[in-house]
OpenMM code with the backbone's topology and positions (N, CA, C; nanometers):
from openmm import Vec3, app, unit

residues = "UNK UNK UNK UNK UNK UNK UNK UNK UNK UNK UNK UNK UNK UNK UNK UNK UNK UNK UNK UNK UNK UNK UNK UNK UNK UNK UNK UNK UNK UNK UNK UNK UNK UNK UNK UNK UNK UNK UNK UNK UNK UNK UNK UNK UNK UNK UNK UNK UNK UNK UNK UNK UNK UNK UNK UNK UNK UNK UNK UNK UNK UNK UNK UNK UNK UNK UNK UNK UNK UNK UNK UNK UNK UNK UNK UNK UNK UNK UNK UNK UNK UNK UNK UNK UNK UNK UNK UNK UNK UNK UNK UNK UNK UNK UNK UNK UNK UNK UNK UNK UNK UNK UNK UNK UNK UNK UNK UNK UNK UNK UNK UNK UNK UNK UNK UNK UNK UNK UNK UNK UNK UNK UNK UNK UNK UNK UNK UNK UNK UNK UNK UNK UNK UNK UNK UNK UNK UNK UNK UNK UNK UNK UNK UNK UNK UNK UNK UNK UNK UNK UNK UNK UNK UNK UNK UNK UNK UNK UNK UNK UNK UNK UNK UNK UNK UNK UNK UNK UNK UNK UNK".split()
positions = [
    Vec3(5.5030, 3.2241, -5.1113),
    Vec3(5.4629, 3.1177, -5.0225),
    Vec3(5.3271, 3.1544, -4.9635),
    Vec3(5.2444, 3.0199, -4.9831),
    Vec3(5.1351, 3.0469, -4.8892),
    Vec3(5.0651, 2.9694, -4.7976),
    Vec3(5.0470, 3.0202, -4.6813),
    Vec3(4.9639, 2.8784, -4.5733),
    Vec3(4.8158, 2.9222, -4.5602),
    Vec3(4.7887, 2.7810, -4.5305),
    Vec3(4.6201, 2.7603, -4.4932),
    Vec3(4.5997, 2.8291, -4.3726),
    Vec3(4.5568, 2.8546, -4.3316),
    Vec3(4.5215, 2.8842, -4.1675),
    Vec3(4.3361, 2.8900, -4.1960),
    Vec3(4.2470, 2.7143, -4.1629),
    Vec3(4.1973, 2.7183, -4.1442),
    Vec3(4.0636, 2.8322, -4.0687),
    Vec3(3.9954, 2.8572, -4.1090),
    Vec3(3.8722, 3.0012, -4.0389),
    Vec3(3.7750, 2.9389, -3.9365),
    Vec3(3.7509, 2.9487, -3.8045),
    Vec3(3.6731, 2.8930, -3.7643),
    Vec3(3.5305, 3.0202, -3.7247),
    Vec3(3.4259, 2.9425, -3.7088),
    Vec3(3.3450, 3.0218, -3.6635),
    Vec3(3.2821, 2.9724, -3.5150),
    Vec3(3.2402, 3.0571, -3.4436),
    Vec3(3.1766, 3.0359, -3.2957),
    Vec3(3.0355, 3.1460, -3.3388),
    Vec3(2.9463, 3.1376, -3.2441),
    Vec3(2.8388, 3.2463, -3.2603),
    Vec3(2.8817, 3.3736, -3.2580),
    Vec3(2.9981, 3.4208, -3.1726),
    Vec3(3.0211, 3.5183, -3.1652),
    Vec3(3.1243, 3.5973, -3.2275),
    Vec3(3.2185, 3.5250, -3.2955),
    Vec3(3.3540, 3.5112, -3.3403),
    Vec3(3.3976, 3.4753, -3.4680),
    Vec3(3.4549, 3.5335, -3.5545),
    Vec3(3.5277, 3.4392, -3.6421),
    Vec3(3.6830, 3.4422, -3.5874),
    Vec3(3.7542, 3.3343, -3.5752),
    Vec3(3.8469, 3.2826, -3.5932),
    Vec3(3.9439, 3.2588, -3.6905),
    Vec3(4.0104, 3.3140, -3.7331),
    Vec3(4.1030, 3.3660, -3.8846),
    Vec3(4.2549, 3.4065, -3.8382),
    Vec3(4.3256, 3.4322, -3.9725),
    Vec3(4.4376, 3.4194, -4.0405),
    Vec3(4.4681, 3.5836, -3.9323),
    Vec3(4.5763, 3.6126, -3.8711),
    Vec3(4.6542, 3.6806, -3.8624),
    Vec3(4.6912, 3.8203, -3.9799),
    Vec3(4.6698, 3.9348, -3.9976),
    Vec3(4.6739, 3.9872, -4.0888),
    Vec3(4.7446, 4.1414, -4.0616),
    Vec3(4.8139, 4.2318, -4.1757),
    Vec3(4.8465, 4.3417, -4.1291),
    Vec3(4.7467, 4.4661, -4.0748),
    Vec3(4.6262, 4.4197, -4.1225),
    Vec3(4.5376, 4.4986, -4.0783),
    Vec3(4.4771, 4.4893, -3.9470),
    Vec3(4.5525, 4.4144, -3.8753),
    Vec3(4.5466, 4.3758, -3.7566),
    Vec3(4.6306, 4.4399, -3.6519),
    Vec3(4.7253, 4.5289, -3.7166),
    Vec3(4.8960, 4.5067, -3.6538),
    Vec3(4.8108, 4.6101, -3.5537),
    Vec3(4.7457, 4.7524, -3.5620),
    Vec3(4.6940, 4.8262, -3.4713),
    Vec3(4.6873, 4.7847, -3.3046),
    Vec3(4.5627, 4.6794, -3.3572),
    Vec3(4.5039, 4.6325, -3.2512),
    Vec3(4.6093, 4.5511, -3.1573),
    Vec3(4.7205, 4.4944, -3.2293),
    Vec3(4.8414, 4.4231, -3.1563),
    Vec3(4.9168, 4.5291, -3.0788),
    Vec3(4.9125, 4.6279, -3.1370),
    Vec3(4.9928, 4.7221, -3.0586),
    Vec3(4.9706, 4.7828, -2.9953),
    Vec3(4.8129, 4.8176, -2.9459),
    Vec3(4.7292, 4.8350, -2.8275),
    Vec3(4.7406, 4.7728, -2.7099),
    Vec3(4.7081, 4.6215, -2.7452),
    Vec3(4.7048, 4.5257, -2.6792),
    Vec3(4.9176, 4.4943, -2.6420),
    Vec3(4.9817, 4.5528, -2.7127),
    Vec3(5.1272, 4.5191, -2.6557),
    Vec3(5.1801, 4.6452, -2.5567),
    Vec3(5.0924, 4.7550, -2.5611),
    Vec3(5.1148, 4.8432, -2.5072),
    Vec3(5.0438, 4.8710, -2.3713),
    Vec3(4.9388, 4.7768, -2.3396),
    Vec3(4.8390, 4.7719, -2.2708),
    Vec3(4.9242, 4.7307, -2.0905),
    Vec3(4.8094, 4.7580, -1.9980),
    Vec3(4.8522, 4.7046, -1.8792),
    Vec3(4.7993, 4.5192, -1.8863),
    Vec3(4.7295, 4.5135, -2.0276),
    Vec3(4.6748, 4.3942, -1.9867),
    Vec3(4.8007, 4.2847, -2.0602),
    Vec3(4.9244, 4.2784, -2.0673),
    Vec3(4.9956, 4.2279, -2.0636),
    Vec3(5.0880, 4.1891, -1.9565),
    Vec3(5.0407, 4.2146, -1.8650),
    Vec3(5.0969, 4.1760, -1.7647),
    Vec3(5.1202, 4.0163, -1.7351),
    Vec3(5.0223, 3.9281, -1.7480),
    Vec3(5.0924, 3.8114, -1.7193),
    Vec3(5.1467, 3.7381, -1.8628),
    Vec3(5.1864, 3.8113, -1.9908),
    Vec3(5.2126, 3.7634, -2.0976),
    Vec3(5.3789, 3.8350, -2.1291),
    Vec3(5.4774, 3.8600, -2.0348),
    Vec3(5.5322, 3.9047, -2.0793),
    Vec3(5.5411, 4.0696, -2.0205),
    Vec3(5.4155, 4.1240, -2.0137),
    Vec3(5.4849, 4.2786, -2.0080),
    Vec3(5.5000, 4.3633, -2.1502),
    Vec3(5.5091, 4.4821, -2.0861),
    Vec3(5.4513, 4.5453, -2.1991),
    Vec3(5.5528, 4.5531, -2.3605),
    Vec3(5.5371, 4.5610, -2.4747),
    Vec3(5.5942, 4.5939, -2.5755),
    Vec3(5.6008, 4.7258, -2.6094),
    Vec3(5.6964, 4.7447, -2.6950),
    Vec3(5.7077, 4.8430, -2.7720),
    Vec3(5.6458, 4.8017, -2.9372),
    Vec3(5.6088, 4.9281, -3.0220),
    Vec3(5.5252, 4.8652, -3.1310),
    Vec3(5.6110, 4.7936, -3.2218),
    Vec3(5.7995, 4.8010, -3.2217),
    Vec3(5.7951, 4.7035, -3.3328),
    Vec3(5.7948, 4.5720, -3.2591),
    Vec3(5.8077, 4.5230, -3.1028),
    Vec3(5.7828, 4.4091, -3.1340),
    Vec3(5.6738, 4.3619, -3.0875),
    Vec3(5.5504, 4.4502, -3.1617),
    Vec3(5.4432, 4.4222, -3.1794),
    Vec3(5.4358, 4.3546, -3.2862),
    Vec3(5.5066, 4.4429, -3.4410),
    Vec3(5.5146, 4.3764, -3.5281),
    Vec3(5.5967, 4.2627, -3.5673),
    Vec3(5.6699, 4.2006, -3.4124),
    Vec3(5.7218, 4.0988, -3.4226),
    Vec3(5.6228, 3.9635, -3.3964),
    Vec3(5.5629, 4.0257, -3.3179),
    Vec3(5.4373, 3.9427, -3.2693),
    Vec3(5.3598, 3.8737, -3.3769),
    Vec3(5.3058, 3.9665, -3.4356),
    Vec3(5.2238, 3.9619, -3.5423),
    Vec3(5.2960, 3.8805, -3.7018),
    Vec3(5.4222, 3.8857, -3.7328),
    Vec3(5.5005, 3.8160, -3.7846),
    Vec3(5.5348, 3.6660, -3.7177),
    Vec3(5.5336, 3.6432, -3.5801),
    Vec3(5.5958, 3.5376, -3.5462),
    Vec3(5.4301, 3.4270, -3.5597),
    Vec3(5.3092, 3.5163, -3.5594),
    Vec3(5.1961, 3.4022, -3.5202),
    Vec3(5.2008, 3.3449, -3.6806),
    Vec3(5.2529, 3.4607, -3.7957),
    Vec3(5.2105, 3.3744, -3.9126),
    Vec3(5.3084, 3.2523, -3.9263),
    Vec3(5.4449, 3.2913, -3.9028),
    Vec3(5.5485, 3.1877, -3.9118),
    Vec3(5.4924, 3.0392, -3.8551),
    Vec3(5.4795, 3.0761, -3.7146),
    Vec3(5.4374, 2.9394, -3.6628),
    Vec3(5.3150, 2.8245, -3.7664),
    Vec3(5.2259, 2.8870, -3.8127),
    Vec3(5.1382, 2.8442, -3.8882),
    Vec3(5.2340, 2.7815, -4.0159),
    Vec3(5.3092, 2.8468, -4.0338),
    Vec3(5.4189, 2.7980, -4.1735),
    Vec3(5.5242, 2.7395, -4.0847),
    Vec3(5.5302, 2.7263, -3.9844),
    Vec3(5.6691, 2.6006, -3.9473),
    Vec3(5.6019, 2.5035, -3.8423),
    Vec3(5.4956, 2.5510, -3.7571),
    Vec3(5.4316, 2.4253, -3.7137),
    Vec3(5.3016, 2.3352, -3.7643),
    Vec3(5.2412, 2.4190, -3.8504),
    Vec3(5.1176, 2.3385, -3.9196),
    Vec3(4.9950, 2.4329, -3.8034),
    Vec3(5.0390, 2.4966, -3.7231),
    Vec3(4.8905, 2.5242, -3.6176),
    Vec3(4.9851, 2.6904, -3.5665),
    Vec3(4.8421, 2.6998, -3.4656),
    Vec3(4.8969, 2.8620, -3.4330),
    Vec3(4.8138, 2.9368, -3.3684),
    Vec3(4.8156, 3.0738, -3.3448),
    Vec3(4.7353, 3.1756, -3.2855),
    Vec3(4.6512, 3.1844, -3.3817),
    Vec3(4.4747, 3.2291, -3.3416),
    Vec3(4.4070, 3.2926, -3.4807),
    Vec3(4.3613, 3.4566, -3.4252),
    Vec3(4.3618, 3.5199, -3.5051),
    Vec3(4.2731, 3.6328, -3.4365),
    Vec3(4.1145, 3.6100, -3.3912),
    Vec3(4.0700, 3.7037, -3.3206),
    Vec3(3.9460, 3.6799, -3.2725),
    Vec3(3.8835, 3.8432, -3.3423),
    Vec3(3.7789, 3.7785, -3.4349),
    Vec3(3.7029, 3.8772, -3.5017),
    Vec3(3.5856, 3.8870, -3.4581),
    Vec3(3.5316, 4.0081, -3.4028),
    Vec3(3.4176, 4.0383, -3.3537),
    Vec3(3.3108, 4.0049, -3.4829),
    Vec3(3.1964, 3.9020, -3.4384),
    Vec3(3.1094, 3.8978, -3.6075),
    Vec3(3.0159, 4.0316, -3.6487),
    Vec3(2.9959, 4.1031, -3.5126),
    Vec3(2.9168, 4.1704, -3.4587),
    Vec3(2.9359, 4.2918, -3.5322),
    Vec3(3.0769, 4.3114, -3.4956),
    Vec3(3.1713, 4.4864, -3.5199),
    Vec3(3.2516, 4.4489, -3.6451),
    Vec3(3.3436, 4.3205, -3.6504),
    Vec3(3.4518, 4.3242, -3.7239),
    Vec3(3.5646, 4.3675, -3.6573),
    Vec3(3.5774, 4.4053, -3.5652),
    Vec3(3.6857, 4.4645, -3.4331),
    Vec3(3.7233, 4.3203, -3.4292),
    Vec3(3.8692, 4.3687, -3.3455),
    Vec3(3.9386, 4.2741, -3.3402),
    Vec3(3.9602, 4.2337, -3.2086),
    Vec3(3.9102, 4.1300, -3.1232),
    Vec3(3.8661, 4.1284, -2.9802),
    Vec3(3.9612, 4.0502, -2.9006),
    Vec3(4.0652, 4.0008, -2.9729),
    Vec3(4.1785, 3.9554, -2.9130),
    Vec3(4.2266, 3.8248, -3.0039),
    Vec3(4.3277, 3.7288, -2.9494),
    Vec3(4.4115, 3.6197, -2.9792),
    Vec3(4.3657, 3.4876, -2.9082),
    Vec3(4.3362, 3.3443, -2.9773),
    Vec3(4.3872, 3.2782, -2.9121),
    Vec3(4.3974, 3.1212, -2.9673),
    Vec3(4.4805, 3.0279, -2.9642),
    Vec3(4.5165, 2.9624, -3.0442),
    Vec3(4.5943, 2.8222, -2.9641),
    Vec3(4.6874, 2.7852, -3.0644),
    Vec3(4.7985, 2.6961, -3.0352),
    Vec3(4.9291, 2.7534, -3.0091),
    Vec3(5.0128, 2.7389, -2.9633),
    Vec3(5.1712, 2.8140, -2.9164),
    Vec3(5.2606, 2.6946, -2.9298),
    Vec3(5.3916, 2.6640, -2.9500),
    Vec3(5.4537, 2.5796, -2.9725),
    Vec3(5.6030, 2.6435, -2.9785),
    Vec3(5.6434, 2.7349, -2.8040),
    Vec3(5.7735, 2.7975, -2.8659),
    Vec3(5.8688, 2.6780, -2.8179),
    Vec3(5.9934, 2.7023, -2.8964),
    Vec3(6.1231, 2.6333, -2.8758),
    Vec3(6.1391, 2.6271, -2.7179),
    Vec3(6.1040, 2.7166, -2.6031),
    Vec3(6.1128, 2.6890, -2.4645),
    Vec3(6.0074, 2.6670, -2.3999),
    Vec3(5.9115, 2.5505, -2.4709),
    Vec3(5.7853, 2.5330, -2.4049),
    Vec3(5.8195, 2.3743, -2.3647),
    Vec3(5.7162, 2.3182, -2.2787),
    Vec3(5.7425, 2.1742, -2.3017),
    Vec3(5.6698, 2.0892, -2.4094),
    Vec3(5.5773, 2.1696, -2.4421),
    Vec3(5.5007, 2.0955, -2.5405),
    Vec3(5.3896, 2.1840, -2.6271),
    Vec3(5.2805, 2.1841, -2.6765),
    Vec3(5.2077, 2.2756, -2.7251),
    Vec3(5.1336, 2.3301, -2.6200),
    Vec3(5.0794, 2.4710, -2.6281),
    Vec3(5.0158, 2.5243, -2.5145),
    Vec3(4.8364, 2.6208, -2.6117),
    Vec3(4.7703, 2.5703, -2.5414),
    Vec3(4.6186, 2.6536, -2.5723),
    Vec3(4.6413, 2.7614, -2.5089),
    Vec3(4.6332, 2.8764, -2.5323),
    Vec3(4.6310, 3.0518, -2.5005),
    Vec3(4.5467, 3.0861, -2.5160),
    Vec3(4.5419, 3.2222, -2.4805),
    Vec3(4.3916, 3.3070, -2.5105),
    Vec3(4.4583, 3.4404, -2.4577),
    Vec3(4.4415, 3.5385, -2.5596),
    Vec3(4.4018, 3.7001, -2.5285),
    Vec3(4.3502, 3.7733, -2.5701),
    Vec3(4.2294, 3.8421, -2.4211),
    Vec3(4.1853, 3.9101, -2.4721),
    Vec3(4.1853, 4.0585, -2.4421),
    Vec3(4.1503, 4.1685, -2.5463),
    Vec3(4.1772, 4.2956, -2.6036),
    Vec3(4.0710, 4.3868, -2.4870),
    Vec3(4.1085, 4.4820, -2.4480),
    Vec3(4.0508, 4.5773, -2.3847),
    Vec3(3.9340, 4.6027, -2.5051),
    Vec3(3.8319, 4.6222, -2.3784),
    Vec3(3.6838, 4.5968, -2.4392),
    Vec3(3.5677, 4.5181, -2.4757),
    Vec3(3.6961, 4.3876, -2.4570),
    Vec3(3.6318, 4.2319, -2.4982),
    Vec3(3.5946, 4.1381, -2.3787),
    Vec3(3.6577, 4.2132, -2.2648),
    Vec3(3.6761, 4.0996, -2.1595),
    Vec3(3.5421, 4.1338, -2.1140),
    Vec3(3.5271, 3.9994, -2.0054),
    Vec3(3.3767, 3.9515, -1.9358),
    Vec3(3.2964, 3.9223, -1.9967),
    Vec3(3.3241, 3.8687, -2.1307),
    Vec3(3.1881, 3.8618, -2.2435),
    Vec3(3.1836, 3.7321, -2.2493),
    Vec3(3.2736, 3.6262, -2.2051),
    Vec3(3.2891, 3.4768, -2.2082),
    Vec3(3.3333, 3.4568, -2.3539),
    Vec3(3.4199, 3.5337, -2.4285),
    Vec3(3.4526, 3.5406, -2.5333),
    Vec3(3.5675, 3.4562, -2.5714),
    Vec3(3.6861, 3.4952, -2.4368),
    Vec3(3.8235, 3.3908, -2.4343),
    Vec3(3.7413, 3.2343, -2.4320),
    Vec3(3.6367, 3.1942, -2.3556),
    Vec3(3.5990, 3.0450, -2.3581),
    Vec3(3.4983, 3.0246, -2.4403),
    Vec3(3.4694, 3.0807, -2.5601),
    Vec3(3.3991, 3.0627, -2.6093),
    Vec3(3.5497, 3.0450, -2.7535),
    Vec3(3.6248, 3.1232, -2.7973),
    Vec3(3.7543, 3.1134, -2.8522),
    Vec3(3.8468, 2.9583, -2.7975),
    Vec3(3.8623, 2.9527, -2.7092),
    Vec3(3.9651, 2.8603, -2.6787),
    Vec3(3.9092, 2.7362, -2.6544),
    Vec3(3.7723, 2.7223, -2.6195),
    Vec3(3.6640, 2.6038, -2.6654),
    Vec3(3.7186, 2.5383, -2.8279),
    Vec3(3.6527, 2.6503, -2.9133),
    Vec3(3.6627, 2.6022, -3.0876),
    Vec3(3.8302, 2.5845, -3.0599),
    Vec3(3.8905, 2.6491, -3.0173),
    Vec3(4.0561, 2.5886, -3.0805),
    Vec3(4.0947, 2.4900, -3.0555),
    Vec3(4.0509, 2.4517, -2.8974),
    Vec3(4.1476, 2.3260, -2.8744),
    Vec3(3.9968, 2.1799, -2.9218),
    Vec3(3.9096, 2.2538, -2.9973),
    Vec3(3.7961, 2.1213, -3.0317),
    Vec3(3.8985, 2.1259, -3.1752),
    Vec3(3.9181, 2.2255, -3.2174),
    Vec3(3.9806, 2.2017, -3.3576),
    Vec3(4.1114, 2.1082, -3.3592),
    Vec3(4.2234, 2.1529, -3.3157),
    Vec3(4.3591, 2.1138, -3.2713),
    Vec3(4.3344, 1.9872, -3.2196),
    Vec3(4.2445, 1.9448, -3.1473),
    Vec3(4.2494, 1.7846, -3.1264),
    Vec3(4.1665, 1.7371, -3.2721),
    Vec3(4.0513, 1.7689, -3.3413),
    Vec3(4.0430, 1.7286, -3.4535),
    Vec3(4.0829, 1.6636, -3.5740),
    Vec3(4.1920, 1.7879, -3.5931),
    Vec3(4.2510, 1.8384, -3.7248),
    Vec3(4.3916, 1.8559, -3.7190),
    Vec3(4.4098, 1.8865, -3.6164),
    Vec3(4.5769, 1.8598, -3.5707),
    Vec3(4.6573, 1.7674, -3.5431),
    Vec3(4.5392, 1.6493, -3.4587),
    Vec3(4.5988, 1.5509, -3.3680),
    Vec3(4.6661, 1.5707, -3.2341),
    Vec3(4.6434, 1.7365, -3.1625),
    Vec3(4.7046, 1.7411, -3.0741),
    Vec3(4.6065, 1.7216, -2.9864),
    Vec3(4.7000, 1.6900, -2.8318),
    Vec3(4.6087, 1.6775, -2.7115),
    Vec3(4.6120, 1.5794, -2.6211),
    Vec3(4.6200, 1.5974, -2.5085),
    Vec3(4.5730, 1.6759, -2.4521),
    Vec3(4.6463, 1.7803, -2.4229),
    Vec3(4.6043, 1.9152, -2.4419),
    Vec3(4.6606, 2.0304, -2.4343),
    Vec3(4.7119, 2.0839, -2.2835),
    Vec3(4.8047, 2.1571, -2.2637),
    Vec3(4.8276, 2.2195, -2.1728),
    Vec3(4.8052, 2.4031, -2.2127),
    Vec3(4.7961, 2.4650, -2.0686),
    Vec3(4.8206, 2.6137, -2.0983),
    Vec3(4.9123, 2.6384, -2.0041),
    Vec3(5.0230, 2.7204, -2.0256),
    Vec3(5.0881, 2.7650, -1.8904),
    Vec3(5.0460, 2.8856, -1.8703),
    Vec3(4.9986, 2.9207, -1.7404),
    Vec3(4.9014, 3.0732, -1.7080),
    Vec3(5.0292, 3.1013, -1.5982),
    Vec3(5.0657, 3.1998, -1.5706),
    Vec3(5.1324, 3.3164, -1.4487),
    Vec3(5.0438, 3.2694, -1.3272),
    Vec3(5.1154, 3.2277, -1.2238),
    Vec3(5.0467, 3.2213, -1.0760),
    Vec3(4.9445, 3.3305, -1.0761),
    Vec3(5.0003, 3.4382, -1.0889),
    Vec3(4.8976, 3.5816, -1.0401),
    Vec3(4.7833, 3.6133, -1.1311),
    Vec3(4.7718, 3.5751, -1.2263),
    Vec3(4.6706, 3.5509, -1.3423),
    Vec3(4.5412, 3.4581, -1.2748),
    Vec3(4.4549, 3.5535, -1.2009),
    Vec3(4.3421, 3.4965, -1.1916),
    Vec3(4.2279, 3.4067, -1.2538),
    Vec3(4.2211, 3.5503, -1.3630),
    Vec3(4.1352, 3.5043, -1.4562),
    Vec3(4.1487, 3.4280, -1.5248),
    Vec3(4.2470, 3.4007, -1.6199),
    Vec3(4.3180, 3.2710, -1.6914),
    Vec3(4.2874, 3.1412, -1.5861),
    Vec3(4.3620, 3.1304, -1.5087),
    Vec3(4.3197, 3.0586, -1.4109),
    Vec3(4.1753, 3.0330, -1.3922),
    Vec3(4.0897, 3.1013, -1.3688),
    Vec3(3.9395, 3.0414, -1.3740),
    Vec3(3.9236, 3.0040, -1.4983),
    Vec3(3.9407, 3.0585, -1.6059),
    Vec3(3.8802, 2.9840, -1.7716),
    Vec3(3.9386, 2.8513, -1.7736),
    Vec3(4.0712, 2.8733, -1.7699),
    Vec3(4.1318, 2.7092, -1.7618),
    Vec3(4.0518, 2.5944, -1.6982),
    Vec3(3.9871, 2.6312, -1.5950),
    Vec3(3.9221, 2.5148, -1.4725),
    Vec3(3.8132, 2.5421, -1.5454),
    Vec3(3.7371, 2.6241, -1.5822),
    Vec3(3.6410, 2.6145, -1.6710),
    Vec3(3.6023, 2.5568, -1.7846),
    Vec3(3.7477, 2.5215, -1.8335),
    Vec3(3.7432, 2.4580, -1.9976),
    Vec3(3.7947, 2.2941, -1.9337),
    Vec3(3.7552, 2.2908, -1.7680),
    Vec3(3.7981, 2.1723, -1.7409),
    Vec3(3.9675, 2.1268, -1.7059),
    Vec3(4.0484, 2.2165, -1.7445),
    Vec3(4.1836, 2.2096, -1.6992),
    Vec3(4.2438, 2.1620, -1.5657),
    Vec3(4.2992, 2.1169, -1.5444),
    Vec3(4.3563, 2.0763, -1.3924),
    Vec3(4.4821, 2.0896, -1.3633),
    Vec3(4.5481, 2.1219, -1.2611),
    Vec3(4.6994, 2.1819, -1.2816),
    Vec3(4.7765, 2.0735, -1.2136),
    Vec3(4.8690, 2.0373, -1.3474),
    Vec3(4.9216, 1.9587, -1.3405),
    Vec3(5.1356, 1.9877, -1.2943),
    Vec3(5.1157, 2.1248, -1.2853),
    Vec3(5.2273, 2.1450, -1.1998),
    Vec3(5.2011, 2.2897, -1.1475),
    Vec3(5.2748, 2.3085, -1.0167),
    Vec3(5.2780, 2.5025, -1.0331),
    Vec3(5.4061, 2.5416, -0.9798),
    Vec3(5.4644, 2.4634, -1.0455),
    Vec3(5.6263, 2.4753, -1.0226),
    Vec3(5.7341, 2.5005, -1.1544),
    Vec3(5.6986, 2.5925, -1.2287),
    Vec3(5.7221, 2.5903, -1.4192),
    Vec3(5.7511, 2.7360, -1.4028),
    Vec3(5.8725, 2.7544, -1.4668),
    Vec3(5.8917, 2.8811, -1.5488),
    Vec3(5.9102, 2.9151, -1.6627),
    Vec3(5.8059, 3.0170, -1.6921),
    Vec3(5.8550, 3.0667, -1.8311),
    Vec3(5.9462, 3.1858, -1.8502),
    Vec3(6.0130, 3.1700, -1.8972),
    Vec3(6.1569, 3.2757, -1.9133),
    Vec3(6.1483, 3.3602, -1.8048),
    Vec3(6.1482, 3.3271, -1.6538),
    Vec3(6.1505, 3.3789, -1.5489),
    Vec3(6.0593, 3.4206, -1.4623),
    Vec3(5.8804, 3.3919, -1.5413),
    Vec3(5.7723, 3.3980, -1.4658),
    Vec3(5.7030, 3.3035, -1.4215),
    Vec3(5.7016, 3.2744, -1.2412),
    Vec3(5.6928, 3.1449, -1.2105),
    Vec3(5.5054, 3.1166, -1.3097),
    Vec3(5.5142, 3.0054, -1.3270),
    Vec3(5.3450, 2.9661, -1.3804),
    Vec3(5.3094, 2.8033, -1.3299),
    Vec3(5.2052, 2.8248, -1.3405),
    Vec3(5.1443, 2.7009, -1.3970),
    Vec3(5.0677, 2.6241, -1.4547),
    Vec3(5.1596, 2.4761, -1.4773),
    Vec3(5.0366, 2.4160, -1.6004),
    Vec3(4.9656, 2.3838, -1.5405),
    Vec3(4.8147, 2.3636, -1.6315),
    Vec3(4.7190, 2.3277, -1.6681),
    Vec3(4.7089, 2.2326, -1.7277),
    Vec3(4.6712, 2.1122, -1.7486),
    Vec3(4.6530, 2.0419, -1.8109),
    Vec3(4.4960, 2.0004, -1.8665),
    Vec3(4.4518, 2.0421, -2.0008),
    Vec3(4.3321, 1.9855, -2.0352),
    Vec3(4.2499, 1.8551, -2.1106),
    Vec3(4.1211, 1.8926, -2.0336),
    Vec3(4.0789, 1.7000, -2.0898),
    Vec3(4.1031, 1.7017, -2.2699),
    Vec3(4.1301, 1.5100, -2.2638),
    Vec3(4.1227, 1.5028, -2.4102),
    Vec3(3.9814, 1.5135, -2.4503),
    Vec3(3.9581, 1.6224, -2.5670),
    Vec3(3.8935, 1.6112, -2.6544),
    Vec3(3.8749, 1.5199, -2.7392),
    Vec3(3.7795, 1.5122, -2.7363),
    Vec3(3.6834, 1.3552, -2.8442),
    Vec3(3.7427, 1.4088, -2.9778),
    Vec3(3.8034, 1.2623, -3.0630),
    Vec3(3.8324, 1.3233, -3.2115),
    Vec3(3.7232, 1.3279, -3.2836),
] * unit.nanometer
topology = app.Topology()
chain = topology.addChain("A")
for resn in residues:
    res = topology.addResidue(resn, chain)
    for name in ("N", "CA", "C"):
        topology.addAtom(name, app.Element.getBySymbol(name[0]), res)
């Protein structure tokens, strides 16, 4: 079996397929303190659950997480995509990024091209993100990419959050 997972490019970024040569950098990033408003930390296999579940989605929802490829290095500078779990309310725009990557305007420069794509090519939209109350920063990119919170009364599997709701993108 094989899926498309469209490649996007940004100036700074390629945007691509999920891969095992990736699994490292997932397990950095699952081991990291910077999981804190995603859950908390992993252990590495379900890192490699992680990394298995972004390809699935692409093969059972049509859309998904992409990695974020440094064009620069080829490093792998974080995640960010479409989400669509069974306990969401609807599709959600994400973004993470990898120790080393942050402050570079890299997550909004990533989650810009995804959700221009996903309303494109997907037909989705207007997107939501659900960010963790305590998640600052998320919180500023969101209002940055124009988002407005459209509840802050939402839990995700026990971490209060809230949505965001973002403008529709022009098809």
């Amino acid at each position: 079996m094989s899926v498309d997972i469209p490649v996007l490019e940004t100036e700074r970024l390629f945007l691509r397929e999920p891969r095992l040569d990736d699994l490292d950098a997932i397990v950095a990033f699952g081991m990291s303190d910077r999981t804190e408003f995603v859950g908390g930390k992993l252990e590495a296999w379900q890192s490699w659950n992680v990394l298995n579940a972004a390809i699935g989605h692409w093969i059972n929802r049509g859309f998904g997480w992409w990695v974020l490829e440094d064009k620069a290095t080829g490093d792998v500078a974080g995640r960010a995509g479409i989400g669509y779990n069974l306990d969401w309310p609807e599709p959600e725009l994400g973004w993470h990024i990898y120790e080393g990557f942050e402050g570079k305007g890299l997550a909004y420069e990533a989650a810009f091209a995804a959700r221009d794509h996903a309303t494109r090519h997907f037909g989705l939209g207007p997107l939501i993100s659900l960010i963790a109350r305590g998640n600052a920063r998320s919180r500023r990119l969101a209002e940055r990419l124009g988002a407005t919170i459209e509840s802050d009364n939402f839990q995700v599997r026990g971490t209060p959050c809230m949505i965001y709701r973002h403008p529709q993108v022009a098809a």
